[in-house]
C-alpha positions as CSV (number, residue, x, y, z in Angstrom):
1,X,0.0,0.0,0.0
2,X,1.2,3.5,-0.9
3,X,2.6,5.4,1.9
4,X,2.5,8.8,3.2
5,X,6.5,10.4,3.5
6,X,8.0,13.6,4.0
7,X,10.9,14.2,1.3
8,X,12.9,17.2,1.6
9,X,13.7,19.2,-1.7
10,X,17.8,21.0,-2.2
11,X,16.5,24.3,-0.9
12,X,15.2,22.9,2.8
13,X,11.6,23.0,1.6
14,X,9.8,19.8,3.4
15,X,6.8,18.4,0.9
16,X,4.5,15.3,1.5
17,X,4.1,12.8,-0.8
18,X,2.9,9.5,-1.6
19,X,5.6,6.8,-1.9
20,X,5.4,3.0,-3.4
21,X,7.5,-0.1,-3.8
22,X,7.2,-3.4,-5.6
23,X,7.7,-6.4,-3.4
24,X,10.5,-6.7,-6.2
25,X,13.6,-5.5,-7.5
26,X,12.3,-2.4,-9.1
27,X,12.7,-1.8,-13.1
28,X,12.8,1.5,-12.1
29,X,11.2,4.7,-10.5
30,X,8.2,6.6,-11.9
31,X,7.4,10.5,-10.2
32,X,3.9,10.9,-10.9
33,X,2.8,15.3,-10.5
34,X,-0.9,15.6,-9.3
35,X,-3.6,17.5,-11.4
36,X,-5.0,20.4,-10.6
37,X,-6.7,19.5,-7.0
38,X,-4.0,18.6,-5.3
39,X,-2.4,15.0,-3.6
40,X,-5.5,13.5,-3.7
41,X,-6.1,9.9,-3.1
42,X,-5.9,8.9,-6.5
43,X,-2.3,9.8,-6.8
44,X,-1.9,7.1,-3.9
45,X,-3.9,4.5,-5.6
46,X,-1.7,5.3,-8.9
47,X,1.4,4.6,-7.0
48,X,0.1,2.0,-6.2
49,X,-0.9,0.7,-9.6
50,X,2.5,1.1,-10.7
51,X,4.5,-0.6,-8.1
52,X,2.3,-3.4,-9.1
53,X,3.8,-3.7,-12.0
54,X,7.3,-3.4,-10.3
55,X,7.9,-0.4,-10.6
56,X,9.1,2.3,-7.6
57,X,6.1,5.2,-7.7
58,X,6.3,8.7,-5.6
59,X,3.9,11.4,-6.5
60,X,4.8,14.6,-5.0
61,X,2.5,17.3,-3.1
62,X,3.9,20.3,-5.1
63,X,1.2,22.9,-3.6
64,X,2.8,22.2,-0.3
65,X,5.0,25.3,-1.1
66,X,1.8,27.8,-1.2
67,X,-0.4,26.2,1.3
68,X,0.5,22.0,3.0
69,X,-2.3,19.8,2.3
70,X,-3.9,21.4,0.4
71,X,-6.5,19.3,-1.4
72,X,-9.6,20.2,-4.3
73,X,-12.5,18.3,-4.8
74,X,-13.2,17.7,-8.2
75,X,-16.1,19.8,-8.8
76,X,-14.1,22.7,-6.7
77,X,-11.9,24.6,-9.5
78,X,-10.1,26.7,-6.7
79,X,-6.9,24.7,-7.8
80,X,-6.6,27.1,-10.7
81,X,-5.3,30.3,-8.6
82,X,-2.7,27.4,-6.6
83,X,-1.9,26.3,-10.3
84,X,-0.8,29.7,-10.8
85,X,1.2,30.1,-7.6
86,X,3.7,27.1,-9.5
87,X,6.9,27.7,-10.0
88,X,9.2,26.0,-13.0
89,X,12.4,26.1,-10.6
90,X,10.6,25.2,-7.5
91,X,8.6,22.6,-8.8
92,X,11.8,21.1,-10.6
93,X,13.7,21.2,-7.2
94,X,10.5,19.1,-5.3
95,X,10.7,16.5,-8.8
96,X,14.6,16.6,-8.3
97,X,14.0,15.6,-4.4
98,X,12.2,12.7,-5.4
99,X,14.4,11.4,-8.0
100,X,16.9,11.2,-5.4
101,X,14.7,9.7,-3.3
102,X,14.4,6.9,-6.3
103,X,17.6,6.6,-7.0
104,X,18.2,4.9,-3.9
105,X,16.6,2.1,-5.2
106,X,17.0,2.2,-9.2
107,X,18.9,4.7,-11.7
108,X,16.3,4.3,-14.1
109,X,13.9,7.4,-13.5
110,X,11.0,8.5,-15.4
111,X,8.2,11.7,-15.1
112,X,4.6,11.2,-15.6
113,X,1.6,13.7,-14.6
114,X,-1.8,14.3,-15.3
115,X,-3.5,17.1,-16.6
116,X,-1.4,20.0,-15.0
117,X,1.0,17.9,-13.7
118,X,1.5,16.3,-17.5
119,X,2.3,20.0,-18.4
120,X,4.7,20.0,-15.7
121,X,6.0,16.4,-16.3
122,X,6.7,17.6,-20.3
123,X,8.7,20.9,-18.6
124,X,10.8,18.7,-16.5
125,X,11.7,16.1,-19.7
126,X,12.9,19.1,-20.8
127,X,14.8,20.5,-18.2
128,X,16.1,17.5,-16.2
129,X,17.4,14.4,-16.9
130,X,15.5,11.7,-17.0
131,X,15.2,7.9,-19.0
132,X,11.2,8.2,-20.3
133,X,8.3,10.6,-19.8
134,X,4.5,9.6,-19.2
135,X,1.9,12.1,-19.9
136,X,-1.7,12.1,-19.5
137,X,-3.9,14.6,-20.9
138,X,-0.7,17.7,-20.7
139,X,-3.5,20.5,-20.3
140,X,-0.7,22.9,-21.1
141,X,1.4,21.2,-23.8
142,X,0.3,23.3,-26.4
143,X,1.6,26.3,-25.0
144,X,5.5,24.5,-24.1
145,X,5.6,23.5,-27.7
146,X,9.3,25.1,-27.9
147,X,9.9,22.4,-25.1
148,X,12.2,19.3,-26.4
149,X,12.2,16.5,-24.3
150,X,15.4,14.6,-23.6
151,X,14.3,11.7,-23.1
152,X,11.8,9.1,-24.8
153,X,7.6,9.9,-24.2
154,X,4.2,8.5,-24.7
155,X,1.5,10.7,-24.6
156,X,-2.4,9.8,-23.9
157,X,-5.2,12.1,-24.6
158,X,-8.7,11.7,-25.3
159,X,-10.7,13.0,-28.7
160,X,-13.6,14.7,-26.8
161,X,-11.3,16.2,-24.4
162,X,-13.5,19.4,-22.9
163,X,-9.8,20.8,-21.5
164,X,-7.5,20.1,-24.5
165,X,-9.5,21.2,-27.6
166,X,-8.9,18.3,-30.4
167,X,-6.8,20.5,-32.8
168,X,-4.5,21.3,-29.8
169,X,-4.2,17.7,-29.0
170,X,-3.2,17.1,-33.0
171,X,-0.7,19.9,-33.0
172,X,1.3,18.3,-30.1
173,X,1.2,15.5,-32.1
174,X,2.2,16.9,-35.3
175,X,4.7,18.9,-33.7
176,X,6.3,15.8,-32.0
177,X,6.1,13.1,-34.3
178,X,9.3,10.6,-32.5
179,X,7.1,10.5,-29.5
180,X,4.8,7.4,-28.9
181,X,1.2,9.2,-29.0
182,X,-2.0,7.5,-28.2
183,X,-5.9,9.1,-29.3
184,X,-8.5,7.6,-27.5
185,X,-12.0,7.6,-29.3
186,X,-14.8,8.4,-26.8
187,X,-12.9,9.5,-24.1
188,X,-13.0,13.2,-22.4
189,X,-10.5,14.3,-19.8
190,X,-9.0,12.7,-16.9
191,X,-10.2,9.5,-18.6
192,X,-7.9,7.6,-16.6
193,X,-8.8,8.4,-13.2
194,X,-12.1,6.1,-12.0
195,X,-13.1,9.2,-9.0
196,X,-13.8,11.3,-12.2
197,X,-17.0,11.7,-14.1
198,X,-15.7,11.1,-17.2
199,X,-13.9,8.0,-16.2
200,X,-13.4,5.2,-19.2
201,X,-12.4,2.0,-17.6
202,X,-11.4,0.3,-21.1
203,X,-9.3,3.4,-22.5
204,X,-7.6,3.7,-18.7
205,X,-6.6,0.1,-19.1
206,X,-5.4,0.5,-22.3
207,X,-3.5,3.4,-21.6
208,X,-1.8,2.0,-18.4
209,X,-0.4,-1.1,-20.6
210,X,0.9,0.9,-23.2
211,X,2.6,2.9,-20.2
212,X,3.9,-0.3,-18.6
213,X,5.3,-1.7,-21.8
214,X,6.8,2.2,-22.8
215,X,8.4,2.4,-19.3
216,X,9.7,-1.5,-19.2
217,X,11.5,-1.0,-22.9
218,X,13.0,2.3,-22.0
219,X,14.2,0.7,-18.9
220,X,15.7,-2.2,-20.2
């Protein structure tokens, strides 16, 4: 079962965060960034998901820096104005924190997010280094498109995404073409995350495979 930790980032700033690990050797370590409410439980049960399938899962708390604990229900859109409060070297600090919290474990290190923390995950491919990226649903993307990632990435978005309008999700595609990219038919945002209305069980499975399979052939 995913944990609750406290990691603490290079500049002394103290963030929660959920924390995973396979009963096995890891393949490697996945850092998972939140959506716009917040750590919710979700991010725990993802962790969880992940370790699963062997591999070593935090997900950080990165609105711990404007306000700890901080946590949005899903029909509350408050999470926009703490959105705002991020910061790309402070939130690059709290993702560096738990790579080194990873590496304990594994060298093999990749980002993943969702929604606003897929935006985030594509800044830090960019920025730091790391071995693969997992995005789902980047609700930004579109507006980093000068971004290159250093490392390898598979993208997931749906077709009748209400966030990511359809051409926008088709421009980060045509603008990326090396990257693995994945339209699912039918399915709006957050698709992957059952606590959400617009939850689709079959795309969400399909999606967490092909993530598995990217992450285990970029870890090999």
């Amino acid at each position: 079962m995913a944990e609750r930790i406290s990691v603490t980032a290079a500049d002394g700033h103290t963030f929660d965060a959920w924390h995973a690990n396979p009963t096995r050797t890891a393949k490697g370590g996945v850092i998972f960034l939140q959506a716009i409410y917040g750590l919710t439980d979700h991010l725990g049960d993802v962790c969880d998901w992940f370790a699963g399938d062997g591999f070593a899962a935090v997900a950080p708390a990165i609105y711990d820096r404007t306000e700890r604990n901080k946590v949005f229900t899903y029909d509350d859109h408050g999470g926009m104005q703490f959105r705002e409060n991020l910061k790309e070297d402070t939130v690059l600090l709290d993702i560096g924190a738990c790579a080194t919290l990873l590496r304990q474990n594994t060298d093999k290190i990749a980002i993943a997010g969702f929604c606003t923390g897929g935006t985030w995950a594509w800044i830090a491919a960019d920025r730091l280094d790391m071995d693969a990226a997992v995005i789902f649903y980047g609700s930004d993307i579109h507006d980093n498109l000068g971004r290159q990632p250093k490392c390898p990435a598979i993208l997931h978005y749906g077709d009748t995404d209400h966030v990511v309008a359809f051409e926008q999700v088709q421009k980060i595609q045509t603008t990326y073409p090396d990257n693995d990219f994945y339209v699912y038919p039918g399915a709006g945002h957050a698709f992957y995350n059952p606590e959400q209305a617009h939850h689709d069980p079959e795309a969400a499975k399909l999606a967490h495979q092909r993530s598995v399979k990217f992450l285990e052939k970029h870890f090999a």
